[in-house]
N, C-alpha and C positions, 0 to 999 in steps of 0.2 A: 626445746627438748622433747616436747612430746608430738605425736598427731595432732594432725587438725582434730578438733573434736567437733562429733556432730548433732547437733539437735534436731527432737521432733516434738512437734506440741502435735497431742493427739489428746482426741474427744472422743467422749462415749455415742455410741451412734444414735443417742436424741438428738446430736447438733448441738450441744450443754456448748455455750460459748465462755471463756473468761476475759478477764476484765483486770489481768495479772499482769503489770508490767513484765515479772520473771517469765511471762507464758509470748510475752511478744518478740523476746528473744527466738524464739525457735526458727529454725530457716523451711519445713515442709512440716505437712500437715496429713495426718492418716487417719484409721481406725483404732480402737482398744481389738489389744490382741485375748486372746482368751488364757487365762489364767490368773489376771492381773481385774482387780478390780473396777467396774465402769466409772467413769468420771471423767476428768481433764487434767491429763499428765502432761509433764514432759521427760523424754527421754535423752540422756547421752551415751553413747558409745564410744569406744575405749580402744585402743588396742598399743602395746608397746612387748619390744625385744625382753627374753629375760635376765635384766639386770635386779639384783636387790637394788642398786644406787635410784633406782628408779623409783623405788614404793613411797618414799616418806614425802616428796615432793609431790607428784602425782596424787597420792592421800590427801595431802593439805591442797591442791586444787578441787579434787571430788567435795571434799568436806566444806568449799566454798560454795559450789555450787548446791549441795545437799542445805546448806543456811539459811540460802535463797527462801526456802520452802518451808522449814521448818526451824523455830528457835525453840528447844527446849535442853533441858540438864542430858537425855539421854544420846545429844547428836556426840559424846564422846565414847559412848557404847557402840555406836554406830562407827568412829572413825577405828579404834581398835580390832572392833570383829573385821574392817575389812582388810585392815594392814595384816593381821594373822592371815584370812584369806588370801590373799596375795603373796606373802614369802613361803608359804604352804603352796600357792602355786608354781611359782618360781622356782622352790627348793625340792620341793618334792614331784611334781607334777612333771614342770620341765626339765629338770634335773641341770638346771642353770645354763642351759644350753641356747645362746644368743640368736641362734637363728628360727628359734619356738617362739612364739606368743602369746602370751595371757592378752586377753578380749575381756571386757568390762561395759557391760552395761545397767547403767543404773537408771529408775525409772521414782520421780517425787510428784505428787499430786498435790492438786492445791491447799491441802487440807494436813498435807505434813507426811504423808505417808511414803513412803521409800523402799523402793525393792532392788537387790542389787545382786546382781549376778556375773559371774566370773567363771571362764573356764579355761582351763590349758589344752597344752598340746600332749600330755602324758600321756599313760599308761591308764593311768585310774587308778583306785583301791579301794579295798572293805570299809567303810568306815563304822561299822561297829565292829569290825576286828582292833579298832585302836584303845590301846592299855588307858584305862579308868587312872585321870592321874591324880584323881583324889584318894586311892586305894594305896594303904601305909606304906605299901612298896613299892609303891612311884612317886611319890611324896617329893624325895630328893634328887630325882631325876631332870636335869638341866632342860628339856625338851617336851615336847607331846601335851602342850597345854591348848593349843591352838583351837584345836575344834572344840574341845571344853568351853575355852573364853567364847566362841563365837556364838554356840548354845547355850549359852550363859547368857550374852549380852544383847543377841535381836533374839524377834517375837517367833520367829520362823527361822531354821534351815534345814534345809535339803540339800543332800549331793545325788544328781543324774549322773546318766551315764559313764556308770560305773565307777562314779568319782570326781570324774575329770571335769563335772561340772558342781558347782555350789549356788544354790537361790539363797536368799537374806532376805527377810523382810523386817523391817520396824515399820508398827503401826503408826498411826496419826497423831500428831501431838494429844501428852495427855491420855492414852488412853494404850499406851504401852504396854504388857505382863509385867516386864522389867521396873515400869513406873510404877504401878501399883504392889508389888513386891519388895518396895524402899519402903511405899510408907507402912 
């Protein structure tokens, strides 16, 4: 159903080696890109047609692969913001139109941390032009929660290019906003 998916184990440029059975999975080997914290990640990349029928299977592969790296309470934090991300790309972004692509790359370090980025083939949009849906007048509004939940539930997000693109970050097991915020 889906792409081939593709891995890369990449290290920080001390040469940091691991020792991770999950990290001997990877098929090539590069540098940490800048943005993205030094250590020893591995990365997958993503790419599929826009179907909704797509996102909940797809999810529950990401979210197998995201386990590998990290067991804690907030990987269901992590599996919701990116399912919102993606029917928000799909519905809004691509405007459901099959011959567009939502591109997913997600990037988990040894240590639990997870950065996940998605972008379409849209238009873009403001995202602080989007209506506050905690505000009594959006309350009962069926819609518009999406980026709410996903700034709600990772440590980080950002939308580039003009929209069209959204970064995720949850931090390292344990040591989450969202973790320390429960207790």
């Amino acid at each position: 159903m889906f792409p081939e998916m593709y891995a890369t184990q990449v290290h920080s440029s001390n040469n940091e080696s691991s020792t991770s059975e999950d990290m001997a999975e990877a098929q090539h080997a590069s540098h940490a890109s800048q943005g993205f914290r030094a250590g020893s990640f591995v990365e997958f990349r993503y790419s599929f047609p826009s179907y909704v029928e797509i996102v909940s299977p797809f999810v529950d592969q990401l979210m197998r692969f995201i386990s590998k790296f990290r067991e804690d309470e907030t990987n269901s934090d992590i599996e919701l913001a990116v399912r919102e991300a993606l029917v928000n790309a799909i519905v809004h972004g691509n405007q459901q139109d099959p011959r567009k692509c939502v591109y997913v790359r997600s990037r988990c370090t040894t240590d639990g941390e997870v950065s996940i980025t998605i972008d379409d083939e849209g238009q873009g949009f403001n995202s602080d032009a989007v209506p506050d849906p905690t505000s009594p007048t959006n309350r009962l509004r069926t819609h518009g929660r999406g980026i709410y939940l996903m700034k709600t539930l990772m440590d980080e997000v950002d939308f580039q290019q003009g929209g069209s693109v959204v970064h995720m970050r949850k931090r390292a097991n344990g040591v989450s906003e969202t973790t320390r915020k429960r207790q």
